[in-house]
C-alpha positions in Angstrom: 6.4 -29.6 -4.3 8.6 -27.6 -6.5 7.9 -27.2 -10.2 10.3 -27.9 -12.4 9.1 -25.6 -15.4 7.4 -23.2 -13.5 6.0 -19.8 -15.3 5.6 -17.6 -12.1 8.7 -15.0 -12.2 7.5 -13.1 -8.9 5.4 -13.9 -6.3 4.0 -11.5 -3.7 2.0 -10.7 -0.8 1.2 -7.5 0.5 -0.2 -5.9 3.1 -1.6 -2.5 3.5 -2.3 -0.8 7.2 -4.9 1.8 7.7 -2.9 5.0 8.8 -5.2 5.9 11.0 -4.1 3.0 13.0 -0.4 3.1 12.2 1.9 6.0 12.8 4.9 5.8 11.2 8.2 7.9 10.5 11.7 7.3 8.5 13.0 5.2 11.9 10.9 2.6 10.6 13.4 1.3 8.1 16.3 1.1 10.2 14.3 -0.2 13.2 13.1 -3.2 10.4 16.2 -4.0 8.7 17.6 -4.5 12.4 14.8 -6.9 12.8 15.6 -8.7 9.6 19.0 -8.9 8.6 19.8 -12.0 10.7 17.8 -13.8 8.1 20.2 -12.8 5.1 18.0 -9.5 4.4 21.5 -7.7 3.5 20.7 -5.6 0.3 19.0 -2.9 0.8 18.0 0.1 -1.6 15.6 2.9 -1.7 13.0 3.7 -4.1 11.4 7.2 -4.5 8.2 6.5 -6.6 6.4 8.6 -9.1 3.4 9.0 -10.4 2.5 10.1 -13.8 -1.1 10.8 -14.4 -3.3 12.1 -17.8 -6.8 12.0 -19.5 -7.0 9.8 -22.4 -9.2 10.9 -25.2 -10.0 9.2 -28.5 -8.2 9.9 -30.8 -6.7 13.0 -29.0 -2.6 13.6 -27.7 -2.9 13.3 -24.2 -2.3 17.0 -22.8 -0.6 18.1 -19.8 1.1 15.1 -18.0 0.9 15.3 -14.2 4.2 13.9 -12.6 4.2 13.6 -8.5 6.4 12.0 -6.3 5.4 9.2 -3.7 6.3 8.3 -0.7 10.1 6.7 0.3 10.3 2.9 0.2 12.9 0.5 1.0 13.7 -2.8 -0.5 15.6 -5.4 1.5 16.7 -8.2 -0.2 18.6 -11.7 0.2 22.3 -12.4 -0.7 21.1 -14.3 -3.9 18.3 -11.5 -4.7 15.8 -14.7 -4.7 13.8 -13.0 -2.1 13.0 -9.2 -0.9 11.1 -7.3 1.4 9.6 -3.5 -0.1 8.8 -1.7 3.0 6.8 1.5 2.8 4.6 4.1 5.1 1.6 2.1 6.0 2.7 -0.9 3.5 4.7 -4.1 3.4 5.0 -6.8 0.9 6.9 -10.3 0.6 8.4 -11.3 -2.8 9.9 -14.2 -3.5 11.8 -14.3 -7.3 12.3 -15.8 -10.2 12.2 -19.1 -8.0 8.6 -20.3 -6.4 9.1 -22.9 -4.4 5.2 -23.9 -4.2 2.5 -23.0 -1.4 3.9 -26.7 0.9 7.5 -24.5 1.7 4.9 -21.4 3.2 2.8 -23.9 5.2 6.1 -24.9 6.8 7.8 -21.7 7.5 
């Protein structure tokens, strides 16, 4: 069942691998978009991450910002950009967007 009016602009599901059981390296991508871009997976773009971090204290400025950089992930995505794939070390997580077509097309496919 589809809804008409829906309010859901994203939905995911991710997955998150414990690296002790996973070893992984920058071949990854390629190796997965191979996999994948039979299925209309043709955008693809990379995302570097960052991380800011600071203590909050009330009423206080928050001093000395801490900026670091994460990890390399890749976002694959359909023709339409109604679907995507972020792929990251140790991570991986489905997104379907701005269009939800209900739990029933999931059970199918």
């Amino acid at each position: 069942m589809e809804y008409k009016n829906h309010k859901i602009t994203e939905a995911v599901c991710a997955f998150r691998f414990n690296p002790k059981d996973n070893h992984w390296d920058v071949t990854g991508y390629a190796d997965y978009y191979n996999a994948i871009k039979d299925y209309g997976f043709l955008k693809k773009n990379e995302i570097k991450p960052v991380q800011l971090s600071f203590n909050v204290k009330p009423n206080e400025i928050p001093q000395n910002p801490q900026m670091t950089e994460g990890d390399l992930q890749m976002v694959f995505k359909n023709e339409d950009e109604t679907r995507a794939i972020l792929l990251g070390n140790n991570y991986i997580s489905f997104h379907t967007i701005n269009h939800y077509p209900g739990w029933e097309y999931f059970q199918k496919n």
